[in-house]
N, C-alpha and C positions, 0 to 999 in steps of 0.2 A: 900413613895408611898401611894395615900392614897388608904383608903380602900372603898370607898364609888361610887370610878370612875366608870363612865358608860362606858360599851364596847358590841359593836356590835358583836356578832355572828352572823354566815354564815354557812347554811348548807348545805348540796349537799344535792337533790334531785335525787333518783336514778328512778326515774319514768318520770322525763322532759330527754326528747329525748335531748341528744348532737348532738352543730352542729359539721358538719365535716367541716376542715379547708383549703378551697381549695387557693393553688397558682396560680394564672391568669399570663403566660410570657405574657410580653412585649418584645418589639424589642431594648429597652434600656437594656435589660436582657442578650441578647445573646452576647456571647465572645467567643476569641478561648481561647486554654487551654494554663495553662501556659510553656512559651516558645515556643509556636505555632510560633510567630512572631516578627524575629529577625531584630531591626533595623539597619538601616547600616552606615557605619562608617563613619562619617562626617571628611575629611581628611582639611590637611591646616586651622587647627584653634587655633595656638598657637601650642607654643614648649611644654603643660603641658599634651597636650594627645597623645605626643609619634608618630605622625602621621601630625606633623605639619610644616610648610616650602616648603618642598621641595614633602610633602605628602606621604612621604614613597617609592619617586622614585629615591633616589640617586641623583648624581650630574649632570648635563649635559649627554650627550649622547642621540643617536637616541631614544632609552628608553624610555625620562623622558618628551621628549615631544609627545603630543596630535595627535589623529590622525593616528598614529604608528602601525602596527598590523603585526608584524612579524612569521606566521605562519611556522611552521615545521623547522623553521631556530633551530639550534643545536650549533652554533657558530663558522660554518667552518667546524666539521665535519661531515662523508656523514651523511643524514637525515635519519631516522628510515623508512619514504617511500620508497627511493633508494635503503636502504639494503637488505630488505627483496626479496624472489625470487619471480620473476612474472611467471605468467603463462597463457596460454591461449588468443586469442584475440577476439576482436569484428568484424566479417564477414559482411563487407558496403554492400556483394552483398547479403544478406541472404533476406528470402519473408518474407514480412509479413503478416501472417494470421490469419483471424478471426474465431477463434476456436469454435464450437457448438458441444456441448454434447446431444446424443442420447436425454438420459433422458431429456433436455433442451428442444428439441423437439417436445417427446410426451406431456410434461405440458403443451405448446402453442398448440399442438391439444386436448389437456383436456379442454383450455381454451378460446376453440372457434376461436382462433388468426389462426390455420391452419385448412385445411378441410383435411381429410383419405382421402389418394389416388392422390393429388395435385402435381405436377413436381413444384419444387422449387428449386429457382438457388440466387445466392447473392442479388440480387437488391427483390426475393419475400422476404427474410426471413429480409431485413430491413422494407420493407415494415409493416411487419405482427409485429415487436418491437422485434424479437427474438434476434437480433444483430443490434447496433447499426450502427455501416462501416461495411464496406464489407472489406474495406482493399486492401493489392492485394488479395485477393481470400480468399474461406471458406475451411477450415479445419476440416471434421467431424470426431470427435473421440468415442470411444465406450463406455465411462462412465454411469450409470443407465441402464433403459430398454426403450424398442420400442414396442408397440403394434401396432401400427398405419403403414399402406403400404402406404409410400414417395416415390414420385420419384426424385432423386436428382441431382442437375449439379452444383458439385463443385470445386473447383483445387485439392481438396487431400483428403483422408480417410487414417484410420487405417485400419489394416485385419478386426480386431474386427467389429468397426462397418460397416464396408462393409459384414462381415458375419450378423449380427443380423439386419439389413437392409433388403437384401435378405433373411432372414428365416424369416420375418415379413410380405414377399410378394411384398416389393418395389423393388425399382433398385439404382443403384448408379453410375451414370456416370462420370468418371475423365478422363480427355481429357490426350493424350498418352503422354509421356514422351519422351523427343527428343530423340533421341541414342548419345552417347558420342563417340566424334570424337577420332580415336587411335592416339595418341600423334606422332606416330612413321612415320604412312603414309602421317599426316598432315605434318610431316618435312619433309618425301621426298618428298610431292608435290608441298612444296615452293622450295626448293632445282631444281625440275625436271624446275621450272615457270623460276626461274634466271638466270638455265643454256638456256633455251630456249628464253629468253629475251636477253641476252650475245649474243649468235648466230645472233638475228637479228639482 
């Protein structure tokens, strides 16, 4: 070693401001984490990954070819759909109606869309945005509050809001409900029609 070698010393200055070292992302930067994204299994590419030939579908049969989508099939026994118990059905004659809540009501008189004191029937309250159909008929139920006196013409109400309607000063008018025919007298009057058709 000799002794005579020149060498550079380096001092820190503790009075020169350090820079701080900032990271700039880039969009080259962004990744998901690892095993975020699982690639998928390229089948039929040689017998050395296990997965190859036949792809992992066995020999022939409906199965193995394309196209094939055998839902709920069990292989001949009943299906897990079939077994379980059903209950209840879907009613083809049932109405269907376009429901508006009280509180729905007063927000479109909050918001200028209704005037206090207005008779309004299916075709005003599409008009004004508050329901878009009408449907077969409106349905008013008591949900939130009413401040505002309506006067209304619709197929149905609750008690509720047919009470807090009328305590707010409006009215609620729901056209009468047929009477239900007595099953009993209906058969004797077909019965009494056949016999008096027979006669003539």
């Amino acid at each position: 070693m000799l002794a005579n070698a020149s060498m550079t010393v380096y001092y820190f200055n503790p009075a020169r401001p350090q820079r701080k070292r900032v990271h700039t992302m880039k969009l080259n930067d962004l990744h998901d984490n690892p095993g975020a994204r699982k690639s998928r299994v390229r089948v039929g590419r040689g017998i050395g990954s296990g997965v190859g030939k036949t792809s992992g579908r066995g020999q022939k049969g409906q199965k193995s070819r394309s196209g094939v989508a055998i839902h709920g099939f069990e292989g001949g026994q009943m299906p897990l759909h079939m077994r379980i118990p059903k209950r209840g059905f879907n009613n083809i004659f049932r109405i269907d109606y376009a429901e508006v809540n009280l509180g729905t009501l007063q927000k479109a008189v909050d918001a200028g869309k209704i005037e206090a004191g207005a008779t309004l029937d299916g075709a005003a309250l599409v008009a004004a945005g508050v329901i878009s159909h009408a449907r077969e008929g409106v349905r008013v139920l008591g949900k939130g509050a009413l401040t505002a006196a309506l006067h209304l013409k619709v197929a149905g109400a609750s008690a509720s809001a047919k009470a807090a309607v009328e305590a707010a000063g409006g009215s609620l008018e729901v056209p009468a409900v047929k009477p239900v025919v007595d099953a009993e007298a209906a058969k004797a009057a077909r019965a009494a029609a056949r016999a008096a058709k027979a006669k003539a």
